[in-house]
C-alpha positions in Angstrom: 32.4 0.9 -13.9 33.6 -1.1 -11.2 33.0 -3.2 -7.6 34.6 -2.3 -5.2 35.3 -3.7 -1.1 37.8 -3.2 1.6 37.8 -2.7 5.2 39.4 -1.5 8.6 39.7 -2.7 12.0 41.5 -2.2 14.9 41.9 -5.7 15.3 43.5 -8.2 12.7 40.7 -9.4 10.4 40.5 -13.3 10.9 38.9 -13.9 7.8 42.0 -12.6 6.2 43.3 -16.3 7.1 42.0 -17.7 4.7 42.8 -15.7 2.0 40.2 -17.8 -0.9 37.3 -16.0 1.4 38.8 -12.9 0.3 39.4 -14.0 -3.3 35.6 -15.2 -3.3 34.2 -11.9 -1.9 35.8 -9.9 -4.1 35.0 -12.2 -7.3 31.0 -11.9 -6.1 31.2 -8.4 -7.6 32.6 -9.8 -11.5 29.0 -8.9 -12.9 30.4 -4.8 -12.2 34.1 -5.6 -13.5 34.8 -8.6 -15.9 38.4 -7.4 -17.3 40.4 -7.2 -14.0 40.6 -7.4 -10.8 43.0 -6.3 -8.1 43.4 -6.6 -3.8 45.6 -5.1 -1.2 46.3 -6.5 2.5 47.8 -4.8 4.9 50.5 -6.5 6.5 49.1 -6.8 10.0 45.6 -7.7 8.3 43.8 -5.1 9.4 43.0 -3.4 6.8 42.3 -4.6 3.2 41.0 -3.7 -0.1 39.3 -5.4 -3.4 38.8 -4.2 -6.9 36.8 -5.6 -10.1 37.1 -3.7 -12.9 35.0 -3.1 -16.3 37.5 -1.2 -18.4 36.5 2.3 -20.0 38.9 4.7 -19.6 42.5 4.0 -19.7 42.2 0.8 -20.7 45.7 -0.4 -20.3 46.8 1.1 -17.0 43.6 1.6 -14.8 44.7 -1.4 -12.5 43.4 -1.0 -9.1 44.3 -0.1 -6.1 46.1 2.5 -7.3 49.1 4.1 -5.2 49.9 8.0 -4.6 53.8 8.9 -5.4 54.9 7.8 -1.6 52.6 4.8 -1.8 51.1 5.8 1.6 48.0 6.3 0.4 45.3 3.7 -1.6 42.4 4.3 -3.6 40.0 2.3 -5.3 36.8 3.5 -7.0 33.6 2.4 -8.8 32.5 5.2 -11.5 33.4 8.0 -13.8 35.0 11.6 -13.1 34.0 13.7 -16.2 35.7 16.5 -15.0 39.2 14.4 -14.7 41.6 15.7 -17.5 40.6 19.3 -16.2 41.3 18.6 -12.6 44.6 16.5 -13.9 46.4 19.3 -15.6 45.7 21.5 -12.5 47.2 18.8 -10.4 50.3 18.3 -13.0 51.4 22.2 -12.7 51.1 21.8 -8.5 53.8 18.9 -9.0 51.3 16.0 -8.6 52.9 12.7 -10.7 50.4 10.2 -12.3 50.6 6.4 -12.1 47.8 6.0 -14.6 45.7 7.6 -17.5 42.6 6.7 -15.3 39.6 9.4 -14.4 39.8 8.1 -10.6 43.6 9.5 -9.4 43.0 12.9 -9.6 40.4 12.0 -6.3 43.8 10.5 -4.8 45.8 14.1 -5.6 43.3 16.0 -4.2 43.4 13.8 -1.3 46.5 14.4 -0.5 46.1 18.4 -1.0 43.0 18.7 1.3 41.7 15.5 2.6 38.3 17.0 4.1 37.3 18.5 1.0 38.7 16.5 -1.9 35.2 15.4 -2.8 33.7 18.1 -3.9 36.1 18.9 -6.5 34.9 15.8 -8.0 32.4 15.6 -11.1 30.7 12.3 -11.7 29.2 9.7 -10.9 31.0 7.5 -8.4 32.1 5.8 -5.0 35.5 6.5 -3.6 37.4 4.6 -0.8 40.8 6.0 0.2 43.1 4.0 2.8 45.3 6.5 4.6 48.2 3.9 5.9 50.1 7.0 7.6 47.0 7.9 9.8 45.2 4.9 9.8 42.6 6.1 8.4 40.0 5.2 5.9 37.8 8.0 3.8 34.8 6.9 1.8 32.3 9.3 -0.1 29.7 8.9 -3.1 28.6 10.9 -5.5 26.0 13.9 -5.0 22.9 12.2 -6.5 23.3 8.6 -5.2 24.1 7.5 -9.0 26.8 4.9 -7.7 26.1 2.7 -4.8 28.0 2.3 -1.6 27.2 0.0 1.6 29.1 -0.4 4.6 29.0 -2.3 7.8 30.6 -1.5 11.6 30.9 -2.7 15.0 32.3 -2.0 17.3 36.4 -2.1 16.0 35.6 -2.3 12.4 34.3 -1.5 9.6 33.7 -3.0 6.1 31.9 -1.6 2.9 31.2 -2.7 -1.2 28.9 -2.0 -4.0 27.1 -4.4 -3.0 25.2 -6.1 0.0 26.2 -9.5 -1.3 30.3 -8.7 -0.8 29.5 -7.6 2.9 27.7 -10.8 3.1 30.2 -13.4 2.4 33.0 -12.0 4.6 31.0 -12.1 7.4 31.0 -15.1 9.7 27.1 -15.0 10.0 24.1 -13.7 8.6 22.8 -10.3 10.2 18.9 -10.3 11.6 16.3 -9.0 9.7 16.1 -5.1 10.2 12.6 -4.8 10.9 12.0 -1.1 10.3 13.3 -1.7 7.1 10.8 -4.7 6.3 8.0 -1.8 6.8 9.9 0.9 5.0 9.9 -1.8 2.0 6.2 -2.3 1.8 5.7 1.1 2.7 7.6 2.2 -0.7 8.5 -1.0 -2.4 12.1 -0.4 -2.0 14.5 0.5 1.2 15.7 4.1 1.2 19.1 4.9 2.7 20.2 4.6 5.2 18.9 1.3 5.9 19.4 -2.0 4.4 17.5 -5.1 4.9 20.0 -6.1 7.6 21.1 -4.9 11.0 24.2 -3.3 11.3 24.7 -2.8 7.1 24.2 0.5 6.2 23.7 2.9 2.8 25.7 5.8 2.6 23.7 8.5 2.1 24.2 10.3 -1.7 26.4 13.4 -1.3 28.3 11.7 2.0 31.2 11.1 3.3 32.4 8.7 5.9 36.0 8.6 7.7 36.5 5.9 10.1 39.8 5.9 11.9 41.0 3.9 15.0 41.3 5.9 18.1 43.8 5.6 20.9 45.0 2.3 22.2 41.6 1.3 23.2 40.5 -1.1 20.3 37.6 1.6 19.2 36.9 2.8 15.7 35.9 6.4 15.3 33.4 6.5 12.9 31.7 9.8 11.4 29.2 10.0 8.4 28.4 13.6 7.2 27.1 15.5 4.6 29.0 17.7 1.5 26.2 18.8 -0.6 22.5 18.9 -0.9 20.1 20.1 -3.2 19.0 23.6 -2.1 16.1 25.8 -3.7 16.7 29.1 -1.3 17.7 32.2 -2.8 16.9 34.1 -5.7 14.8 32.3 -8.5 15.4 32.6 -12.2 12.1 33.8 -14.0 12.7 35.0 -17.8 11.7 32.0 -19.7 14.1 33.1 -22.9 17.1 33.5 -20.8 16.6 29.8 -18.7 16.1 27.8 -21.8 19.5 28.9 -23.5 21.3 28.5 -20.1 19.9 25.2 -20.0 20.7 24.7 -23.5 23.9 25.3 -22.8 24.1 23.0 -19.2 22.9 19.9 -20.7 25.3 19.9 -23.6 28.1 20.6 -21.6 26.8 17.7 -19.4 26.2 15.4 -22.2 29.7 16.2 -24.3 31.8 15.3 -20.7 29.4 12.0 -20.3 30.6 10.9 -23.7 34.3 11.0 -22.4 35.3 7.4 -22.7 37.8 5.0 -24.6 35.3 2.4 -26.0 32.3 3.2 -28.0 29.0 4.9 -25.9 25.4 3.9 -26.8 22.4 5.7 -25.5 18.8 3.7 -24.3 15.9 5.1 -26.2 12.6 4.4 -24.8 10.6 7.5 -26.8 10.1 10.0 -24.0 11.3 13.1 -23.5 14.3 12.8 -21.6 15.9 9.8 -23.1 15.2 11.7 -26.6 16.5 14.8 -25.8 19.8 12.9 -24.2 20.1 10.9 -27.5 19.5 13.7 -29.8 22.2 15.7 -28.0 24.3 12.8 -28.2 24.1 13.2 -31.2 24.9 16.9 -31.9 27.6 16.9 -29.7 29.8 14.3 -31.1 29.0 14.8 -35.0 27.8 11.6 -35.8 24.9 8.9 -35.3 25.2 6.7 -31.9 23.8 3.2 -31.2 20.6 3.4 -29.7 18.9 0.7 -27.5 14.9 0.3 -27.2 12.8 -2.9 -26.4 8.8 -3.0 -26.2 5.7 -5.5 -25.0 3.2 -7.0 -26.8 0.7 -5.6 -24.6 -1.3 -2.8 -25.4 -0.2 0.6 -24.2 3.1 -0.3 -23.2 5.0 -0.6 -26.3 7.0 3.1 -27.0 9.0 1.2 -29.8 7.1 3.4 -32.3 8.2 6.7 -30.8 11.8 5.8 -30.4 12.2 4.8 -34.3 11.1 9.0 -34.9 14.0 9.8 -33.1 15.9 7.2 -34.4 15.0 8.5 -37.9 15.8 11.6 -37.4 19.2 11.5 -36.3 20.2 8.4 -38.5 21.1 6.3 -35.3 22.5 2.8 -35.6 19.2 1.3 -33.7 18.0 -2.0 -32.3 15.0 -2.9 -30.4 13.3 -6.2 -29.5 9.9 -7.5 -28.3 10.8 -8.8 -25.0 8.4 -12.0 -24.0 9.0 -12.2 -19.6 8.1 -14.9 -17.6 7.3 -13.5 -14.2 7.9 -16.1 -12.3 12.1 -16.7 -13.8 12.5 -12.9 -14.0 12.1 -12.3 -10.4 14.6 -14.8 -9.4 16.8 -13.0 -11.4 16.0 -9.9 -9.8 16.7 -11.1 -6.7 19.9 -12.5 -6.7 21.2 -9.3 -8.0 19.6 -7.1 -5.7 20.2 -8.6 -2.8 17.8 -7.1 -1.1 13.3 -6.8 -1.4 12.9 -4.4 -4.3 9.5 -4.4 -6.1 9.7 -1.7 -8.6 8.5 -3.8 -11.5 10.0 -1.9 -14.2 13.3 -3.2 -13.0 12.3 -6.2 -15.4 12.8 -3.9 -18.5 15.3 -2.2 -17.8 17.1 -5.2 -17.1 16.5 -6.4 -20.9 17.0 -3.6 -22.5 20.7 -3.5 -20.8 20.6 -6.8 -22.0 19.8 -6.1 -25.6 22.7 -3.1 -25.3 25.1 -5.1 -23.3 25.6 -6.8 -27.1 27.0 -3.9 -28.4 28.4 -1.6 -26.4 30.1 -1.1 -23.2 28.8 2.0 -21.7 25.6 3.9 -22.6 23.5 7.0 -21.5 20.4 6.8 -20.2 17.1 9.8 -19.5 17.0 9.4 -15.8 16.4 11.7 -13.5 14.3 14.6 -15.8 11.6 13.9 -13.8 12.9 14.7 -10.2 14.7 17.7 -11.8 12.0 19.3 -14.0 8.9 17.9 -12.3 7.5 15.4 -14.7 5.7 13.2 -12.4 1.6 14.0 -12.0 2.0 13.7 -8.4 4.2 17.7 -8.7 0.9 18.6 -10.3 -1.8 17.7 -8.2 1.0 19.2 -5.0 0.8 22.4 -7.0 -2.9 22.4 -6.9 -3.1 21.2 -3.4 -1.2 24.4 -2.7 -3.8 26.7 -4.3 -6.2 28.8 -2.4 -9.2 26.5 -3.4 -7.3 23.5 -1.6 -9.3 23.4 1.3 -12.3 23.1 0.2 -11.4 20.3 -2.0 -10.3 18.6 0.7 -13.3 19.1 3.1 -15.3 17.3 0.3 -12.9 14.4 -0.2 -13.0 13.7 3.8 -16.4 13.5 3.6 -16.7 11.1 0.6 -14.3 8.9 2.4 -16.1 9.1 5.9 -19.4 8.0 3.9 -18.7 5.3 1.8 -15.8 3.8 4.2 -18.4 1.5 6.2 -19.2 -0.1 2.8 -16.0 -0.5 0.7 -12.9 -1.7 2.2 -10.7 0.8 3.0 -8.1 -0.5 -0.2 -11.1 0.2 -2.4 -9.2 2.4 -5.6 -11.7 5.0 -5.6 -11.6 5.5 -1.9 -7.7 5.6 -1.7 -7.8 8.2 -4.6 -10.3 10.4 -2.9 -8.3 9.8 0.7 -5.2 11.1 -0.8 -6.7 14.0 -2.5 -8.1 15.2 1.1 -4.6 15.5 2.9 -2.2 18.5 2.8 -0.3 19.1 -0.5 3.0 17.3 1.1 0.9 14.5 2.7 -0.7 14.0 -0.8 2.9 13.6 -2.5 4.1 11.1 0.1 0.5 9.0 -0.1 0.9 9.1 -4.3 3.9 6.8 -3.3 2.6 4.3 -0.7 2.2 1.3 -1.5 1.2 -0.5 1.7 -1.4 1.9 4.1 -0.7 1.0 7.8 -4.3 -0.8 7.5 -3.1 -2.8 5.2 0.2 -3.8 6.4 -1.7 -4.4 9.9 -3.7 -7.0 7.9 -0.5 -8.8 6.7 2.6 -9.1 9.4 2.1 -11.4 12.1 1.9 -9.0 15.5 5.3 -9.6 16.3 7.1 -7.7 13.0 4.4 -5.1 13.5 5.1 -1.4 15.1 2.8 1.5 16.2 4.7 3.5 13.7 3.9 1.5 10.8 2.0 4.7 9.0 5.6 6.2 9.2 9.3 6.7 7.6 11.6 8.4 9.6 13.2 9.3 6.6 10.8 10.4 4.5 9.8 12.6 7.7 13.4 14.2 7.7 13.7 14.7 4.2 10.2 16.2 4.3 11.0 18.4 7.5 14.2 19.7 6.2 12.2 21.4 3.2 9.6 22.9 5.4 12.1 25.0 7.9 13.7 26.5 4.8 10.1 27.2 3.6 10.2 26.1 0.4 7.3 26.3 -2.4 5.8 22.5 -2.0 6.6 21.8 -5.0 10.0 22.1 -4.9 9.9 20.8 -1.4 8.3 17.6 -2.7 11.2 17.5 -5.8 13.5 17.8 -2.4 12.8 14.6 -0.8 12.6 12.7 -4.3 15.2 13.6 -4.9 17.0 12.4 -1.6 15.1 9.2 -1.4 12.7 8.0 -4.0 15.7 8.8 -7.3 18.7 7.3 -5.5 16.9 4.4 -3.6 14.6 3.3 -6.7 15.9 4.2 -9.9 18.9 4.7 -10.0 19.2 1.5 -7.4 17.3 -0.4 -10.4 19.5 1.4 -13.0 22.9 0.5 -11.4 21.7 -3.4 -10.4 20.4 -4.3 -13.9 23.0 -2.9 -16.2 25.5 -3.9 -14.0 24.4 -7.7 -14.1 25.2 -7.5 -17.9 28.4 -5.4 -17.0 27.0 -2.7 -19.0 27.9 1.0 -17.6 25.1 3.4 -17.3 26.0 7.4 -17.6 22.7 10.0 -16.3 23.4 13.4 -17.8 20.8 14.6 -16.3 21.9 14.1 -12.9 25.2 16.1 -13.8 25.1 17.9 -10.5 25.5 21.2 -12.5 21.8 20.3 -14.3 20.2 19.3 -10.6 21.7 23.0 -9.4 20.2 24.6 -12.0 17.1 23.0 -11.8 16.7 24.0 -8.1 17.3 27.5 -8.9 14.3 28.0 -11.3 10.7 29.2 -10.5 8.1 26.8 -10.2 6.5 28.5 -13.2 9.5 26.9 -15.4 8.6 23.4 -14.6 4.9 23.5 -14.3 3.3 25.8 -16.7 -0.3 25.7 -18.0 -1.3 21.9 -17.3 2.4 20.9 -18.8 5.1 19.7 -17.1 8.7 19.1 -17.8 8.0 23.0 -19.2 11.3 24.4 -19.3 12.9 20.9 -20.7 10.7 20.2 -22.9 11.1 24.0 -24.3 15.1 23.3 -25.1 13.9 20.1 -26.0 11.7 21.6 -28.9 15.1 22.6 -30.5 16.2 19.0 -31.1 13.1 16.2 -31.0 10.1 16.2 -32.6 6.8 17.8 -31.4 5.0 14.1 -31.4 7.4 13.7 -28.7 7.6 15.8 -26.3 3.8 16.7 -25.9 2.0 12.8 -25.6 1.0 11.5 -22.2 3.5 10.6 -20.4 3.9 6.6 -20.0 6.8 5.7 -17.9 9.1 2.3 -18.6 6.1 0.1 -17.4 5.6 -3.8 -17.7 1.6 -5.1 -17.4 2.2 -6.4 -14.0 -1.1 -5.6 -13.0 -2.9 -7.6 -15.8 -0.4 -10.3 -15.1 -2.4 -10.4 -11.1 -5.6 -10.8 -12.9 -4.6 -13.6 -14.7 -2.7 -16.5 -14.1 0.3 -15.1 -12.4 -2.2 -14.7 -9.5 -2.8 -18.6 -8.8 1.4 -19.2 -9.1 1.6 -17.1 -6.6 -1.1 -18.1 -4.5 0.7 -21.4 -4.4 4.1 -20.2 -3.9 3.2 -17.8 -0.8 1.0 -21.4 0.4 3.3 -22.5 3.2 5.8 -20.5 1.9 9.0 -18.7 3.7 6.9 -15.5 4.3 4.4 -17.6 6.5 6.9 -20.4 8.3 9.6 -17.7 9.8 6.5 -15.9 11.2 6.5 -12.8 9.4 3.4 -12.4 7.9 0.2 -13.8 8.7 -1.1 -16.4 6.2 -4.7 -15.3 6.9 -3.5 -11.6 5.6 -2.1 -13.1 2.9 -5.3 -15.3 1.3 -7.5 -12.7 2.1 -5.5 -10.5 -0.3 -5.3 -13.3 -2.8 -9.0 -13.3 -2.8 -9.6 -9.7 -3.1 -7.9 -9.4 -6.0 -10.2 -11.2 -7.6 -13.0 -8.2 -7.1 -13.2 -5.2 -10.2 -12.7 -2.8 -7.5 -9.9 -4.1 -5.4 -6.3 -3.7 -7.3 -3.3 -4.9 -5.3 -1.1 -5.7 -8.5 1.9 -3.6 -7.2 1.6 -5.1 -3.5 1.3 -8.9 -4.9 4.2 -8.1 -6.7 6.3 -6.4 -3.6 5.7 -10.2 -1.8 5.8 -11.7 -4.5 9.4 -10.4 -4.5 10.1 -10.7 -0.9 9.4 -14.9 -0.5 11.7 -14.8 -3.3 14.3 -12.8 -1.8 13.1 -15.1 1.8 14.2 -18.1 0.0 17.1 -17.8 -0.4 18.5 -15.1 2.6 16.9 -16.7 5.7 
């Protein structure tokens, strides 16, 4: 795992001057890659390239950039190509010659065969930057699901890009403005989906993207283009016999999980006590013959400690395990939080997976984690209640929920929980599945920005709305439709964005086999039958997980990787942050309205009002205002 940054201009960079600015950029990223580091500038400076590297494979002579045979071509790269000693023999008998042991230089022999379609040769999870100095030209792509991160920047005669926002930030000479649609998007969802960033002009590239920017003519333009080399897709024929798709599965995730063990230091696994990070564990464990190191931490509060369930697993494959009782102070976490993420980000659970990489980070170097069963299989309740939605009956149900809401909303305020639960329940099946993930209602966010950060399209996200639209002209069953935007948006942007940021700050290497892009086809060619089966979801992996973890399991309510942050708003986390948002940087730069803001305070204070995750969302942002404005 790795950070990487570089850039092209048609112009000479004048940062490049001074070339400690460079040095300090590129040393911002150390958190991703403590062992090395490496840098390349072009002589006429405009062009240049960064590296920090955390050394798993090829530990000797993985120095980057790395250099094709007639050293006209550059790559650097942040991930891991499982598929790379396959794809490296192929290239040896085609007359390719290797520099390195290293997973990333088959992507730069591939290149060089077929530069347009290199990429999807590639299996893994990463983020590739290739600088072309024959043609000038500079090729960046990430992986299919958005497991690696990749930002970039333009104007109008260049373009720069890194892992993170915070390289971007210190090259240039001054701070971009506040995106403001992106300020909404945040409270909207808590987090800031690609491709926007908190800033103007800085950009995420989309997951399964490309981007080739090349300068054009003699004119001092840069030709940029950003387009698209895979999707999920759920057309075609669907794949009904249960028998038959839980032995292909079978067979899928242990492929996936043997080539995510591919490394040259030891691999670990997290263990929380669901299903998915059980069933990864235990096939860990089969595949490779021998007990792993296993990761778990757990709360004192009640109902959020899973420590007991991971020890079953534990048990039963004899894994070397530790766990801790993790004791957070709010207030010191989020800091944390936000100088890592560089931008808002309020998905609370961040905070635990952020020890629990710590508590890993001790042991090992790179470990695998359960993400992304849920998109993939439909775990979530929300797939549920869309399937219901669906039903004949729907309407009806509907009808009735309107009419609750029309009586009982000249009473209770419209963020009453019962009234938001029975609002939901009365939209469409896709409208429901977008609501189940709002955290700030356009009422609401009304009541809290001052009138000049507000917008008449505050109820909206255009990218939710393409994501969503794309699904419905190819007609897909809503469930799978609503697994289609999750999938584009809600896994990339959220959790894996809180997966990458919080092991990376303990340079620990995360590895999803579940997002094996092999395992997400698959998944999008089964019925919705498979995954949602009488009342139970997760059917059809929690079937092939039957043959490795124990019933207790697999069949408990599910309980996510939570912290108690809404018990920590009805307590005393509530006044500290009353105080902080007092005068605070949310108020005196004029974004949100301080009236809003107490009103809120004091609402949280009623049995019936619950604005935990909000209070948290900006409690988050006059952090992250602190210190970027």
């Amino acid at each position: 795992m790795c950070g990487i940054l570089g850039g092209i201009s048609t112009l000479p960079f004048e940062f490049l001057e001074d070339k400690a600015r460079l040095d300090r950029a590129i040393d911002c990223l150390s958190h991703r890659g403590p062992d090395d580091r490496g840098a390349y500038l072009a002589d006429d400076r405009r062009a240049f390239l960064g590296h920090r590297r955390l050394s798993i494979i090829d530990l000797a002579s993985g120095h980057q950039p790395i250099a094709n045979e007639t050293g006209d071509l550059l790559l650097i790269y942040n991930g891991e190509i499982y598929n790379f000693r396959a794809l490296r023999g192929s290239l040896q008998t085609r007359g390719h010659s290797f520099r390195t042991r290293s997973d990333g230089e088959v992507a730069l022999h591939l290149y060089e065969e077929d530069a347009s379609r290199f990429v999807e040769s590639l299996a893994g999870m990463f983020a590739v930057a290739i600088l072309d100095q024959s043609t000038g030209a500079l090729t960046l792509a990430r992986d299919r699901n958005g497991i690696k991160p990749l930002y970039y920047y333009r104007d109008g005669h260049s373009l720069l890009f890194a892992s993170e926002l915070k390289a971007i930030l210190e090259i240039l000479p001054t701070r971009p403005a506040i995106c403001r649609q992106a300020l909404r998007t945040y409270l909207r969802w808590k987090y800031v989906p690609a491709p926007l960033t908190i800033f103007e002009d800085i950009y995420k590239l989309p997951p399964g993207h490309r981007l080739i920017a090349r300068r054009v003519g003699e004119d001092d333009r840069l030709s940029v283009d950003v387009s698209s080399y895979w999707q999920p897709d759920y057309s075609g024929s669907k794949l009904r016999d249960e028998s038959e798709a839980v032995d292909r599965l079978d067979a899928i995730l242990r492929a996936a999980v043997k080539s995510h063990l591919e490394s040259d230091v030891e691999v670990g696994s997290l263990l929380s006590g669901g299903v998915d990070s059980s069933l990864v564990t235990a096939l860990a464990c089969e595949v490779s013959g021998r007990p792993i190191k296993t990761f778990s931490v757990g709360f004192e509060e009640a109902g959020f400690d899973q420590l007991p369930f991971a020890r079953v697993l534990a048990g039963k494959y004899g894994t070397e395990h530790f766990e801790e009782h993790v004791r957070l102070d709010p207030m010191q976490a989020i800091e944390k939080l936000v100088g890592q993420f560089d931008e808002p980000f309020a998905d609370s659970s961040a905070l635990a997976c952020y020890r629990v990489c710590e508590v890993a980070s001790r042991h090992v170097k790179v470990v695998l984690t359960g993400d992304g069963g849920d998109e993939s299989f439909a775990g979530y309740g929300r797939y549920e209640e869309v399937l219901e939605a669906a039903a004949d009956g729907g309407r009806l149900r509907r009808l009735r929920n309107r009419a609750i809401v029309a009586s009982s909303g000249a009473i209770f305020s419209p963020e009453a929980k019962f009234l938001k639960r029975f609002r939901n329940a009365s939209h469409a099946p896709l409208h429901q599945h977008e609501e189940h993930q709002v955290l700030c209602s356009p009422w609401l966010m009304h009541r809290l920005l001052t009138e000049s950060y507000r917008a008449d399209t505050m109820g909206r996200c255009e990218v939710f709305e393409q994501h969503r639209a794309h699904a419905v002209a190819r007609g897909w069953p809503a469930v799978e439709a609503a697994q289609y935007v999750d999938l584009r948006m809600y896994l990339p942007d959220d959790i894996l964005t809180k997966v990458d940021r919080t092991s990376m700050a303990c340079s620990l290497e995360c590895r999803v086999p579940l997002l094996d892009h092999a395992v997400t086809e698959f998944s999008a060619s089964l019925s919705t039958d498979l995954k949602i089966c009488g009342g139970v979801r997760k059917y059809l992996l929690k079937k092939v997980a039957e043959r490795y973890v124990p019933r207790e399991l697999l069949y408990r309510p599910k309980m996510g990787f939570r912290i108690p942050v809404r018990r920590w708003f009805k307590r005393g986390l509530l006044d500290e942050t009353a105080a902080l948002l007092d005068g605070g940087a949310l108020t005196s730069h004029g974004i949100f309205d301080a009236r809003g803001l107490r009103w809120m305070l004091r609402a949280q204070r009623r049995p019936w009002i619950d604005f935990g995750s909000q209070l948290w969302a900006i409690l988050f942002l006059e952090h992250w205002a602190r210190r970027y404005l």
